[in-house]
N, C-alpha and C positions, 0 to 999 in steps of 0.2 A: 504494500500500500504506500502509496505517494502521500511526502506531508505535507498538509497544507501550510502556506509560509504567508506571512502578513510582511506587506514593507508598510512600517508605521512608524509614526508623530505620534509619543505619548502626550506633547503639549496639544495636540489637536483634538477635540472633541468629539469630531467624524472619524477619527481613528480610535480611537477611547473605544466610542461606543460601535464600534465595528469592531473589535478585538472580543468586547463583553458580549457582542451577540455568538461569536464565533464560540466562546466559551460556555454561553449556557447548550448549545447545540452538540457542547458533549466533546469540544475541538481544543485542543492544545496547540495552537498551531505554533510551527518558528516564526519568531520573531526579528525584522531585520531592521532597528532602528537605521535608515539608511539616509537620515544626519550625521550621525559616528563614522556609518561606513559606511562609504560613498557606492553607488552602483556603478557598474563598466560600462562603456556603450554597447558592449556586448549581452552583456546579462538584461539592459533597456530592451536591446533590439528582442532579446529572445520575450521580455514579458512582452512587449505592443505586438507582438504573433499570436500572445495568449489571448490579449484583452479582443472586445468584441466591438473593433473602434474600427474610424478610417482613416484618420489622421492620427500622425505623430502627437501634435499640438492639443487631441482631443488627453493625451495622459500627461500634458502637462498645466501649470498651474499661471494660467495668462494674465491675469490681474499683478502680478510681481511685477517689482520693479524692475530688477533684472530684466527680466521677460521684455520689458519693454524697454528699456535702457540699451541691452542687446539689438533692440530692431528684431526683434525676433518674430514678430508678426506678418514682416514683409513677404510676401508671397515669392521672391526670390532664394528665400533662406530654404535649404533643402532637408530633407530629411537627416543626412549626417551630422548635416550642423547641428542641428533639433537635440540630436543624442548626444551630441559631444557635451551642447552646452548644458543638458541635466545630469550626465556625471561630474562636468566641474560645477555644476552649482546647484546641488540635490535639494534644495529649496523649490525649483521649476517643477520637482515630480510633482503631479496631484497623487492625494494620497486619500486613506487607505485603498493599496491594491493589494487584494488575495488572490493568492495564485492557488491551482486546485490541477497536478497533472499537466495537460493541456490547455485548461483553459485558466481565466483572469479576469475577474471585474473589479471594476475600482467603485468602492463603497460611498456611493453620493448617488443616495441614500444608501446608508449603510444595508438593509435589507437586501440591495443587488445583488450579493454576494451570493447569498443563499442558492440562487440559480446552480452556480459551480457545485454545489457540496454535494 
């Protein structure tokens, strides 16, 4: 059996309470505070294959300043870029995403998850 793995923000609320739903459902999952420890562009690329998205941009967090300080909204910016720039600055990730196997939804509403389990 595949475990499932939360990347969370315990300062985050939507991660809190998507960690506490996973847990009354009976789920221990790993945990990957992935402010401490940064994600690869690699380990990005493989979760947005899981997630059930179309864009790069849909798993990251566009309100940031960053986000926008980078230019990172310009339709020119490509998908590598997308990924480089949320391993150097794991702030951009939206968050909670659980991963489940194959698949991955990112908890906004925390409840989405549930689908994977």
């Amino acid at each position: 059996m595949t475990a499932i793995t939360i990347i969370h923000n315990p300062r985050c609320s939507k991660s809190r309470q998507t960690l506490s739903l996973l847990q009354e459902q009976g789920i221990s999952p790993v945990i990957v505070e992935y402010l401490k420890h940064p994600l690869s562009v690699q380990e990005l690329k493989d979760i947005f294959k899981k997630l059930n998205v179309e864009s790069v941009r849909e798993m990251m967090r566009t309100k940031e300043s960053e986000y926008k300080d980078a230019n990172l909204g310009d339709s020119t910016v490509n998908d590598d870029a997308l990924f480089e720039a949320m391993s150097s600055t794991p702030k951009l990730i939206e968050r909670p995403i659980v991963v489940n196997g194959d698949s991955a939804r990112i908890g906004r509403p925390p409840e989405s998850v549930l689908e994977i389990l």
